[in-house]
C-alpha positions as a printed Julia matrix, in Angstrom:
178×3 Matrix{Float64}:
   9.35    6.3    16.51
   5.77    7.7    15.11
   4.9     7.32   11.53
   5.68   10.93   10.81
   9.38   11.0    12.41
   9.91    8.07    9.58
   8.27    9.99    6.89
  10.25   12.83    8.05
  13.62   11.47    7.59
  12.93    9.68    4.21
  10.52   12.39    2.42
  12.12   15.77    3.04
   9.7    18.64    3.59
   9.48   20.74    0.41
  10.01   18.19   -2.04
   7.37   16.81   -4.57
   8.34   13.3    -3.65
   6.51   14.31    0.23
   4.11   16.03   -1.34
   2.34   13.27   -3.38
   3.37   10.47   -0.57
   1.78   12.7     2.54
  -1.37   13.31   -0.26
  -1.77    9.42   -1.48
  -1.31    8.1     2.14
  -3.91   10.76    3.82
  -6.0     9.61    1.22
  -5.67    5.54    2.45
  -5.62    6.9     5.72
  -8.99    8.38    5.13
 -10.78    5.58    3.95
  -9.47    3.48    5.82
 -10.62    5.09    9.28
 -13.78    6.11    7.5
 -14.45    1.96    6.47
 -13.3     0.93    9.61
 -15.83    3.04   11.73
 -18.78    2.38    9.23
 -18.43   -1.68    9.26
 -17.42   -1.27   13.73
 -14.27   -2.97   12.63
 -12.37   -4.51   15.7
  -9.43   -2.17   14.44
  -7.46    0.48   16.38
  -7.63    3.75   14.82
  -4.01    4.78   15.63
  -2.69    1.48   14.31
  -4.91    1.59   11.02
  -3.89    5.7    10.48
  -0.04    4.75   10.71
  -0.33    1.51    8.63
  -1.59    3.65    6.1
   0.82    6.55    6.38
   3.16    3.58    6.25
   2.2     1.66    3.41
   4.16    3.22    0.87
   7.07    3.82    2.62
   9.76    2.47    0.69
   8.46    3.77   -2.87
  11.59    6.47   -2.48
  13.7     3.41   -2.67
  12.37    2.9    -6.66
  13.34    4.0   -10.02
   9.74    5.9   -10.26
  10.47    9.24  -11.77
   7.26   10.28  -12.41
   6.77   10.8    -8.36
   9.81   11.9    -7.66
  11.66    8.58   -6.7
  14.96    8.29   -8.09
  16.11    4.86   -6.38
  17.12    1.65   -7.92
  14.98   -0.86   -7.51
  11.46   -2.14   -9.14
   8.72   -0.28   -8.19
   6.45   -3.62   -7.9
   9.79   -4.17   -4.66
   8.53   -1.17   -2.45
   6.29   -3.14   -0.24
   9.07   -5.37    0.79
  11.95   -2.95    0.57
   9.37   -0.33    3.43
   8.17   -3.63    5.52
  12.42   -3.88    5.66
  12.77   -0.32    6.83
  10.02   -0.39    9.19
  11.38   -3.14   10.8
  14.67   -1.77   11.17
  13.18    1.41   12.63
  11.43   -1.08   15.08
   7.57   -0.62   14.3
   5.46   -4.09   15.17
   4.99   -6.64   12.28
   1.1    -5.71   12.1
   2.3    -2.73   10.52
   5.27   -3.95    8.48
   3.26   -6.69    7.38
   0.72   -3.97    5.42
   3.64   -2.48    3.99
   4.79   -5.92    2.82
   1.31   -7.45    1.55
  -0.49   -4.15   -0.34
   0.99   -4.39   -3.33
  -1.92   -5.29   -6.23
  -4.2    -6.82   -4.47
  -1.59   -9.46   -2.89
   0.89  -11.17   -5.11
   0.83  -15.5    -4.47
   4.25  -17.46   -4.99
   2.96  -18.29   -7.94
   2.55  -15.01   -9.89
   6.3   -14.14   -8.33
   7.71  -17.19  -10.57
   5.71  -17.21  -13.36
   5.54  -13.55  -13.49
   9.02  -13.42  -12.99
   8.76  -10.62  -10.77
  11.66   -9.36   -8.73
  10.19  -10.27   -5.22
  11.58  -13.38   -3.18
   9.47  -16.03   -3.5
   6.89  -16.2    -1.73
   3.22  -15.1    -0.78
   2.22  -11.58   -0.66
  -1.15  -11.16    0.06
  -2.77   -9.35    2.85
  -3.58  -11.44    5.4
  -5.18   -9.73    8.59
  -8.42   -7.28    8.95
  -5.74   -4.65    8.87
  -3.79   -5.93    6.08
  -6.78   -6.34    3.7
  -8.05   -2.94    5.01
  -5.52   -1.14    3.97
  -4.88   -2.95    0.5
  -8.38   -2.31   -0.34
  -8.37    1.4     0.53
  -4.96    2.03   -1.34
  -6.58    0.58   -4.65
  -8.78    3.82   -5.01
  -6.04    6.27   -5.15
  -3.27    6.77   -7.22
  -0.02    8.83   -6.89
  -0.17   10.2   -10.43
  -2.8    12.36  -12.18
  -5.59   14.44  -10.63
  -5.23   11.94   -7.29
  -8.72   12.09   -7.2
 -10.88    8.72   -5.48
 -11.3     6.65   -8.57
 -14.89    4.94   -8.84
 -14.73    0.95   -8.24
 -15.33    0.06  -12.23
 -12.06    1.92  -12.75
 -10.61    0.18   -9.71
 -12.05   -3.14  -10.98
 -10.82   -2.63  -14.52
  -7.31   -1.75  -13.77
  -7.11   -4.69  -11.83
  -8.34   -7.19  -14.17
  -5.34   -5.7   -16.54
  -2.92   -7.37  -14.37
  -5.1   -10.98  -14.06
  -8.03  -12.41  -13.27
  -6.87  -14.09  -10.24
  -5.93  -10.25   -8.73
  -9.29   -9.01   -9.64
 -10.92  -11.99   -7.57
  -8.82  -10.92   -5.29
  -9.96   -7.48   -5.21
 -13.48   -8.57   -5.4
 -13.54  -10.71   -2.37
 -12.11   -7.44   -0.77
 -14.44   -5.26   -2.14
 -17.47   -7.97   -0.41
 -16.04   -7.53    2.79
 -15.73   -3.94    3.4
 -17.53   -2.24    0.64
């Protein structure tokens, strides 16, 4: 199965829900490539395009109205909830594993417990070139608004909202590919 046979069956062509997935994910898809060419990154384009299409799979799966996802579960769950539904579909775990580790900019055990967060317990954060790829590039695009590349301050300063330790994160990203 492709990326776009999955996106297919779980975003159904003329809703809004497709609409802002297909745009968001182009988007990561986009900079992703484009980083990946500019640093001569050891990456396969194919496999960096569908882990992007892919990374936001299972955000249909959440209770996000505002994007047209009417599910029942957390929206902070989608990573793991798509990495389970690529799996099932059979793609490799390079590419389930971006859909699993995106979220933020990686979530550690320790932020699941004290956070509280609905998420098994354990580590979430990207781990591979194409994991941390992909996590960076989704930070400068949202699903909501004007969808519009956000500039890194905004990037940087919606990240240190959620705690220092993620914006670290992010920065250490930002070092290696920006």
């Amino acid at each position: 199965m492709n990326y776009q046979e999955i996106i297919d069956i779980h975003y159904p062509v003329g809703t809004r829900r497709r609409d802002i997935y297909l745009h968001h994910c182009r988007q990561v898809a986009d900079k992703a490539l484009d980083i990946a060419r500019k640093k001569n990154l050891p990456l396969d384009a194919d496999i960096v395009e569908s882990a992007a299409m892919l990374h936001d799979i299972g955000i249909f799966l959440t209770d996000a109205p505002s994007i047209d996802c009417h599910g029942k579960s957390p929206y902070i769950a989608h990573g793991i909830l798509g990495a389970r539904l690529l799996r099932d579909a059979g793609f490799c775990d390079e590419i389930c594993n971006v859909a699993e580790h995106h979220t933020g900019a990686g979530i550690t055990t320790d932020e699941v417990v004290n956070q509280h967060l609905p998420l098994p317990v354990k580590d979430y954060l990207p781990q591979s070139l194409l994991e941390r790829l992909i996590c960076y590039a989704d930070k400068f695009y949202s699903k909501s608004g004007k969808m519009q590349e956000k500039p890194l301050t905004s990037v940087r300063a919606s990240l240190s909202k959620i705690s220092a330790e993620t914006l670290s994160r992010f920065d250490a990203l930002d070092r290696e590919f920006n």
